[in-house]
PASEBA-1860 file (N, C-alpha, C; in nm, 3 decimals):
! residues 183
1> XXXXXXXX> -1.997/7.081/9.193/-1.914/6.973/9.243/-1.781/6.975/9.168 ~ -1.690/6.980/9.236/-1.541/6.959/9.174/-1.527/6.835/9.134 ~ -1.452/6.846/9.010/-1.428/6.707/8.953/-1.249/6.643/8.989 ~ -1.300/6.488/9.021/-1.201/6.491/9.061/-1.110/6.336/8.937 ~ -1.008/6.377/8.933/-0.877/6.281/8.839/-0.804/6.206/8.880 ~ -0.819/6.108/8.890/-0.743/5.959/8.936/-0.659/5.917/8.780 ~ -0.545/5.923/8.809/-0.445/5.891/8.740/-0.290/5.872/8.777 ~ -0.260/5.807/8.672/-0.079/5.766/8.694/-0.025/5.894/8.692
9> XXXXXXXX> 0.124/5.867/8.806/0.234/6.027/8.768/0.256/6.084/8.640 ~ 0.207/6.176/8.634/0.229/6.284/8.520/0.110/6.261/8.439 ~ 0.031/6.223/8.461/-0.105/6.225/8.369/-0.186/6.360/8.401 ~ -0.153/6.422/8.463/-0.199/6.587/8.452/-0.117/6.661/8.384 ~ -0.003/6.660/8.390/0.078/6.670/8.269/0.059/6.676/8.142 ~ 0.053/6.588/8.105/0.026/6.473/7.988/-0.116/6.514/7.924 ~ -0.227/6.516/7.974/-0.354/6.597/7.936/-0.311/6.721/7.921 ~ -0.288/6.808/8.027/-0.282/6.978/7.976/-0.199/6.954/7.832
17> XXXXXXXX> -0.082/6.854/7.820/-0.038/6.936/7.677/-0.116/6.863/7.569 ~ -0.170/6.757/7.549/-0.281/6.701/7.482/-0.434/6.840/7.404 ~ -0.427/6.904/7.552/-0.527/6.946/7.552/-0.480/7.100/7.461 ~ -0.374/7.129/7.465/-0.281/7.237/7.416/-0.293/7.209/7.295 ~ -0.234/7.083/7.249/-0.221/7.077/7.125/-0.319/7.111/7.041 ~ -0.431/7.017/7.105/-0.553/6.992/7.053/-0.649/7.153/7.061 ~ -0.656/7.249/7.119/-0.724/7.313/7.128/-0.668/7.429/7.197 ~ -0.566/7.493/7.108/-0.453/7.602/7.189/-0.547/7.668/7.297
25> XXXXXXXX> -0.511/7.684/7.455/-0.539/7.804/7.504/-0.744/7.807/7.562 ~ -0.779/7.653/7.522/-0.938/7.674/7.553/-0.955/7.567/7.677 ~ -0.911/7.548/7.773/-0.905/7.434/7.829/-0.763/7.459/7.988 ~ -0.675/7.536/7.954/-0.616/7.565/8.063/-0.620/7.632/8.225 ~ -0.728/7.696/8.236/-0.798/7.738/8.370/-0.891/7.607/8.429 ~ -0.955/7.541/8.325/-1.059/7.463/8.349/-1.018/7.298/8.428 ~ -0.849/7.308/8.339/-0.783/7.197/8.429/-0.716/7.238/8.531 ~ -0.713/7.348/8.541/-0.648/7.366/8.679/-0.721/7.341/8.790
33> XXXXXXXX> -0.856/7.391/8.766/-0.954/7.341/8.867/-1.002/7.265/8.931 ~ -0.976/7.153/8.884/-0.984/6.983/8.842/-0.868/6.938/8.983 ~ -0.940/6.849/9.100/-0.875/6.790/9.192/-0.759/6.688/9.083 ~ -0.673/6.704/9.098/-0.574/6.618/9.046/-0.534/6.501/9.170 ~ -0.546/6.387/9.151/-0.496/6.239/9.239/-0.367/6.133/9.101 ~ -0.290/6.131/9.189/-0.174/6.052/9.103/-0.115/5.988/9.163 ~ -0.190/5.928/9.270/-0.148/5.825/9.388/-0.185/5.707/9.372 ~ -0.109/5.552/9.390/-0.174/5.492/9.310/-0.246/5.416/9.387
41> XXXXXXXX> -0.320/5.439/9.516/-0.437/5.387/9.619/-0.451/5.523/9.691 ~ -0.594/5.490/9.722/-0.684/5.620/9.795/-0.805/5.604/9.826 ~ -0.859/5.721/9.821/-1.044/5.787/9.841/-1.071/5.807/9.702 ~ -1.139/5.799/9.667/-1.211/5.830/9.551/-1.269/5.977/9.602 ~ -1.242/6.086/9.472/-1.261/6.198/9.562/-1.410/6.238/9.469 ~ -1.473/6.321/9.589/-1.589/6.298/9.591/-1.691/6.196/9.623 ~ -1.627/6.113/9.658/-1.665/5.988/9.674/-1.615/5.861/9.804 ~ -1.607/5.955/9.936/-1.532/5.850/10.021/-1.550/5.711/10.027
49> XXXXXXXX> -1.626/5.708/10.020/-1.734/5.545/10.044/-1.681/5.439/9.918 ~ -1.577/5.472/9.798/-1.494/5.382/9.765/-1.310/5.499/9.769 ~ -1.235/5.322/9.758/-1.093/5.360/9.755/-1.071/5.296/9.623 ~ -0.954/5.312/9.595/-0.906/5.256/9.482/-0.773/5.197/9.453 ~ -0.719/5.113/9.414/-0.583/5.098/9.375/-0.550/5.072/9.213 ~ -0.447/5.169/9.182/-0.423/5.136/9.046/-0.264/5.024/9.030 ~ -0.281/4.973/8.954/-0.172/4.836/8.947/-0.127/4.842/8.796 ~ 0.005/4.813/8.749/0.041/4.815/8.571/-0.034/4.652/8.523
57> XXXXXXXX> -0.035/4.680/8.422/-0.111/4.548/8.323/-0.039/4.519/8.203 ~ -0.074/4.411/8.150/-0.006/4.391/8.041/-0.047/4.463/7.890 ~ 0.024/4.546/7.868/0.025/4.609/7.714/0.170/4.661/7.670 ~ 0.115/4.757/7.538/0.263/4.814/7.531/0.295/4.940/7.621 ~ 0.430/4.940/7.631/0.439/5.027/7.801/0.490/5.144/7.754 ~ 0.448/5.179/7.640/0.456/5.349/7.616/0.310/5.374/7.639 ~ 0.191/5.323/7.630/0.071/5.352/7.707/0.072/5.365/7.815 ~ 0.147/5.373/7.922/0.173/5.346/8.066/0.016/5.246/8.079
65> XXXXXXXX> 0.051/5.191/8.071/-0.100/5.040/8.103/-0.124/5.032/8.263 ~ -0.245/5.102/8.275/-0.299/5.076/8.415/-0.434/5.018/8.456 ~ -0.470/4.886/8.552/-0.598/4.835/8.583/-0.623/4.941/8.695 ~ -0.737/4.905/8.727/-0.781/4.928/8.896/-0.898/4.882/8.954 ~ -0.877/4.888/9.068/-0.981/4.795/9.167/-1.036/4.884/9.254 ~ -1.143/4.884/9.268/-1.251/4.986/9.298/-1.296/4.920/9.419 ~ -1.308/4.982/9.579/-1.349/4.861/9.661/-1.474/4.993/9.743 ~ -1.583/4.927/9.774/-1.652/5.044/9.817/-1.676/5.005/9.975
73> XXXXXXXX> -1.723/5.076/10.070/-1.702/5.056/10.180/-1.808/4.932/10.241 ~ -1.920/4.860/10.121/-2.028/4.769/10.166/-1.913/4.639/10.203 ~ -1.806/4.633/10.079/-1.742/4.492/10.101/-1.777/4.474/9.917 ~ -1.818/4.582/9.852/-1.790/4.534/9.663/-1.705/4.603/9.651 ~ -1.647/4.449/9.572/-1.510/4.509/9.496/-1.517/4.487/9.333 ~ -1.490/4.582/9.254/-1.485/4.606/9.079/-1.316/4.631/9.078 ~ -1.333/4.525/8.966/-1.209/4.571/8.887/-1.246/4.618/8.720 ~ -1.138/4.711/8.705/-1.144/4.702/8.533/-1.008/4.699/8.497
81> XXXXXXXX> -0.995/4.595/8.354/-0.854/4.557/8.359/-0.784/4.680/8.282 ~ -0.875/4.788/8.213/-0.792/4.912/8.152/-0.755/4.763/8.004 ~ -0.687/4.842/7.887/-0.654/4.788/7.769/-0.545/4.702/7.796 ~ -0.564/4.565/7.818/-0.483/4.467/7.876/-0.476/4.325/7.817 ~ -0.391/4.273/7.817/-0.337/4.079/7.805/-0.368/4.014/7.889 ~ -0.351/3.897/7.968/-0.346/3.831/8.053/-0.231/3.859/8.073 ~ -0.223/3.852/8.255/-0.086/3.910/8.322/-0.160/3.894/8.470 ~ -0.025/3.823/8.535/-0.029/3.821/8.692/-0.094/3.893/8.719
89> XXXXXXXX> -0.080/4.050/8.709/-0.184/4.130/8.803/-0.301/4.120/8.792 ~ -0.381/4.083/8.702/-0.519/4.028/8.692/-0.540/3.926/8.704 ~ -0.445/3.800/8.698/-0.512/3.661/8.748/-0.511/3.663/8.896 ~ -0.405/3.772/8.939/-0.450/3.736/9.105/-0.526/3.823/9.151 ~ -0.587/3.906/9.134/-0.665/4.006/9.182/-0.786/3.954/9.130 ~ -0.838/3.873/9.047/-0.953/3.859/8.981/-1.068/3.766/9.066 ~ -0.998/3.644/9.140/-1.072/3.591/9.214/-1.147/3.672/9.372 ~ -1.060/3.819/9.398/-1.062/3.869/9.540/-1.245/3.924/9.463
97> XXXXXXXX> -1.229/3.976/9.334/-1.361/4.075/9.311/-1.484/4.036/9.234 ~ -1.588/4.113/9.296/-1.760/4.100/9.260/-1.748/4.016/9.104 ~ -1.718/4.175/9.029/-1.719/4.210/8.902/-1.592/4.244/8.854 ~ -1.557/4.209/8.768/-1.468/4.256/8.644/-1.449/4.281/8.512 ~ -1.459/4.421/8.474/-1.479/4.471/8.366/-1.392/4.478/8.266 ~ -1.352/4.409/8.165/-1.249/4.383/8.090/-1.257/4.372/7.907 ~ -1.188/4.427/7.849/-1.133/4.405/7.693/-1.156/4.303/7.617 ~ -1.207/4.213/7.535/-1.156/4.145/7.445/-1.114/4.203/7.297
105> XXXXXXXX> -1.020/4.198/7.292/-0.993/4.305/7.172/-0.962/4.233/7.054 ~ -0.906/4.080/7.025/-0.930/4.015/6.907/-0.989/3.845/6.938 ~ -0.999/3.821/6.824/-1.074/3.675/6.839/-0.924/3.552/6.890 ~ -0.967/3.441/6.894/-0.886/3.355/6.900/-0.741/3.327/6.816 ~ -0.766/3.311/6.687/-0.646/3.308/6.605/-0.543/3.411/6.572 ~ -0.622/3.535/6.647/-0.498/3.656/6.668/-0.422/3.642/6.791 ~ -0.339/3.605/6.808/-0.211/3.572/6.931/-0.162/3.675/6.977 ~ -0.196/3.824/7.035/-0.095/3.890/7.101/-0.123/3.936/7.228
113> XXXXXXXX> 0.030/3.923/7.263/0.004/3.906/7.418/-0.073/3.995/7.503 ~ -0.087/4.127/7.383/-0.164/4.269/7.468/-0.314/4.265/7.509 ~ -0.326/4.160/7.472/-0.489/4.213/7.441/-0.584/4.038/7.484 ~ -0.654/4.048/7.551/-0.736/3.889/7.595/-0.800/3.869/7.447 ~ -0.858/3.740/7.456/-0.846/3.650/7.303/-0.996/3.557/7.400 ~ -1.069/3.551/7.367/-1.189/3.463/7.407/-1.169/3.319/7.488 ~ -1.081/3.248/7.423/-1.012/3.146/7.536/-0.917/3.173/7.643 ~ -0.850/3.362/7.668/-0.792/3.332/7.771/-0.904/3.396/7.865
121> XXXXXXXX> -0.973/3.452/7.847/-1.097/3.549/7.906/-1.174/3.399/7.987 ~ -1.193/3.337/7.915/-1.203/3.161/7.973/-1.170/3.127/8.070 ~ -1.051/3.128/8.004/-0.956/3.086/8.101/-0.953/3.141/8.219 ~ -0.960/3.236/8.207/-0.986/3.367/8.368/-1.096/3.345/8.445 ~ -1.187/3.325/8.349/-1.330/3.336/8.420/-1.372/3.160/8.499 ~ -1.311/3.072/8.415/-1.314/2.931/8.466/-1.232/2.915/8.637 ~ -1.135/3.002/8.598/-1.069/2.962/8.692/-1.162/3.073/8.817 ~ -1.215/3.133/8.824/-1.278/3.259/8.969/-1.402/3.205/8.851
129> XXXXXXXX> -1.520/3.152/8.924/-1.664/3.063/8.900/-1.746/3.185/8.971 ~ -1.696/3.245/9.075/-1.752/3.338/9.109/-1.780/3.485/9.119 ~ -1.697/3.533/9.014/-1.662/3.644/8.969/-1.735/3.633/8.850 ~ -1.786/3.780/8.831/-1.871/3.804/8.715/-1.766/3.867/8.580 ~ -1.789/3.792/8.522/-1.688/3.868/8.409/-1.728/3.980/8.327 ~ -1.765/4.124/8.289/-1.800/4.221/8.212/-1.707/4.237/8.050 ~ -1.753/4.208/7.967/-1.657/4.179/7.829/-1.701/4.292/7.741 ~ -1.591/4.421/7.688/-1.621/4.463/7.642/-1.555/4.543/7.525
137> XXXXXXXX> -1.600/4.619/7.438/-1.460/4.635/7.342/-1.403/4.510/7.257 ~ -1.513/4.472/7.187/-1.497/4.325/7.110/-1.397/4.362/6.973 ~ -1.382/4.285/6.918/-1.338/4.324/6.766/-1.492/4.248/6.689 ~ -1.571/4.237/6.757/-1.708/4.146/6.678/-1.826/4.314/6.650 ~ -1.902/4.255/6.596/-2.028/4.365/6.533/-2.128/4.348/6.651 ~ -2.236/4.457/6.707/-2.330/4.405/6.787/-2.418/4.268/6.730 ~ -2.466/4.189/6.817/-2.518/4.097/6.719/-2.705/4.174/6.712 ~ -2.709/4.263/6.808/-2.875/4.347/6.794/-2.822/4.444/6.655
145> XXXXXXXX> -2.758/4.471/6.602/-2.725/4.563/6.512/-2.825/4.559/6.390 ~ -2.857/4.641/6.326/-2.944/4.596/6.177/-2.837/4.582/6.074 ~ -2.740/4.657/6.070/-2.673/4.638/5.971/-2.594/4.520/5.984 ~ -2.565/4.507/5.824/-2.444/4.407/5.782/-2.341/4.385/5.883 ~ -2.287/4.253/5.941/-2.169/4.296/6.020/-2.060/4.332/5.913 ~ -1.927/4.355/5.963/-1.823/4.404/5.890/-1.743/4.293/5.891 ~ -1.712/4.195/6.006/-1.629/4.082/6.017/-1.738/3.955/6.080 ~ -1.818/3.989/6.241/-1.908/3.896/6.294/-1.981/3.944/6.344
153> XXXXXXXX> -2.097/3.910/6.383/-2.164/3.905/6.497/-2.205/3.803/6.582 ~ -2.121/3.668/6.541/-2.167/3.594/6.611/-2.083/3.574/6.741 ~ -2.143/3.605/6.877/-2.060/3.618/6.996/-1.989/3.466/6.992 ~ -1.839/3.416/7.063/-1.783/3.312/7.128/-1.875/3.257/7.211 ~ -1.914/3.100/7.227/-1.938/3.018/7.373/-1.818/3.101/7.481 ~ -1.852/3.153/7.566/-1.799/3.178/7.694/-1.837/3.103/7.793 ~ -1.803/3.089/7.938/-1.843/3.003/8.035/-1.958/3.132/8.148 ~ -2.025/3.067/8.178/-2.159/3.137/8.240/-2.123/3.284/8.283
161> XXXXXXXX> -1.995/3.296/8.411/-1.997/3.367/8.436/-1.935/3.508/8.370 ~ -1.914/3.471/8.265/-1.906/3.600/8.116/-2.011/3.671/8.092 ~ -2.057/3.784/8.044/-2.147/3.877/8.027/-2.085/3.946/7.898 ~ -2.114/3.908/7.761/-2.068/4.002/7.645/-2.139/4.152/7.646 ~ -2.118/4.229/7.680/-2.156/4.358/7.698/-2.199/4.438/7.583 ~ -2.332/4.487/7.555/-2.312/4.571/7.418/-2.314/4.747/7.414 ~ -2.332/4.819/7.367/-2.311/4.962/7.352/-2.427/5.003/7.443 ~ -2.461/5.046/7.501/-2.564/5.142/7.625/-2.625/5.065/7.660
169> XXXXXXXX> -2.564/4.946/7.715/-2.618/4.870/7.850/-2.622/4.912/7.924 ~ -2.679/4.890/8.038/-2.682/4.877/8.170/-2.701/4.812/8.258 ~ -2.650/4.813/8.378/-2.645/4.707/8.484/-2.670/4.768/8.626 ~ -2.737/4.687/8.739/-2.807/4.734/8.883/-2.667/4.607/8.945 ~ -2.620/4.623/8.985/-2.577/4.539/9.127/-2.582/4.569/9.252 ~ -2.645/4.454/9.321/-2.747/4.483/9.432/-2.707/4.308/9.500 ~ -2.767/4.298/9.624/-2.794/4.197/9.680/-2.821/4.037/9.600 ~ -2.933/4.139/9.496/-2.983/4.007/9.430/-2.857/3.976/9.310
177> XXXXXXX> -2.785/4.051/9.328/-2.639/4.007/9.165/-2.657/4.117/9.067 ~ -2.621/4.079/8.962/-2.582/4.168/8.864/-2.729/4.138/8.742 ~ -2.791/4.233/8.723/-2.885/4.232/8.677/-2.876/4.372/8.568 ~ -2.935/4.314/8.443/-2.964/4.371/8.278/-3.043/4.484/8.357 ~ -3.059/4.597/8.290/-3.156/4.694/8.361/-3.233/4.738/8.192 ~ -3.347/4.695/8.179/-3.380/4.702/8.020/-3.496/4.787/8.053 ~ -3.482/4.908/7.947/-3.578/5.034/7.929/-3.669/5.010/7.856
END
């Protein structure tokens, strides 16, 4: 099966010389092979049965900061906000979808605008009651962890429809909702 690359203009670019740097000369046939997509709505290739649109987000914009919304042909729609702040393009897109898979990257008393903070993730999720929120990429410790945390493990009160996500979860969404899939 050919693999296929959904990305912003010049992100095939941008990898081959990554990949140069990183590993002169072991990696250049192998991306050529590679369906390249740098359109920013489509087919998911390999995959007709979803499309996609990619949209900018709030970060710093030498990352070129991109979300996207994943819509599959049943009528589910996923978003993931990619490394993001709160920003128009996710408060309005957030109520249209199932699920949304998103960052919290510091706690409350860290203020920057790049990155969601537990009360604006709240804030998001209060406002779309029906949207499942996916939270992930904490600055917190697992709280299943054995070891010592380093800063916390104790997760934020979030509002229901939050889901703190931990390292090799998994999830079934189906008819019946979004359901833990535990081995």
């Amino acid at each position: 099966m050919e693999l296929g690359i959904h990305g912003p203009s010049g992100c095939k670019k941008r990898l081959v010389e990554l990949c140069e740097l990183a590993y002169p000369g072991s990696l250049g046939d192998r991306l050529d092979s590679f369906k390249w997509n740098e359109e920013e709505r489509g087919r998911v290739h390999c995959s007709p049965q979803w499309s996609y649109e990619r949209f900018e987000v709030e970060h710093e914009i030498e990352v070129d900061p991109h979300g996207y919304i994943m819509n599959h042909e049943s009528g589910l729609k996923l978003m993931h906000t990619g490394d993001s702040g709160p920003c128009e393009a996710i408060s309005s897109r957030a109520g249209d979808c199932d699920v949304v898979v998103m960052e919290m990257g510091v706690p409350d008393e860290v203020v920057i605008p790049q990155h969601f903070r537990p009360s604006t993730v709240a804030t998001l999720a209060n406002a779309n009651p029906e949207t499942i929120f996916l939270v992930t990429h904490t600055w917190l410790d697992d709280p299943d962890c054995e070891r010592e945390p380093i800063i916390s493990n104790q997760l934020p009160p979030l509002p229901d429809n939050v889901i703190q996500v931990s390292d090799g979860e998994r999830f079934s969404l189906n008819s019946e909702g979004l359901q833990r899939i535990n081995e």
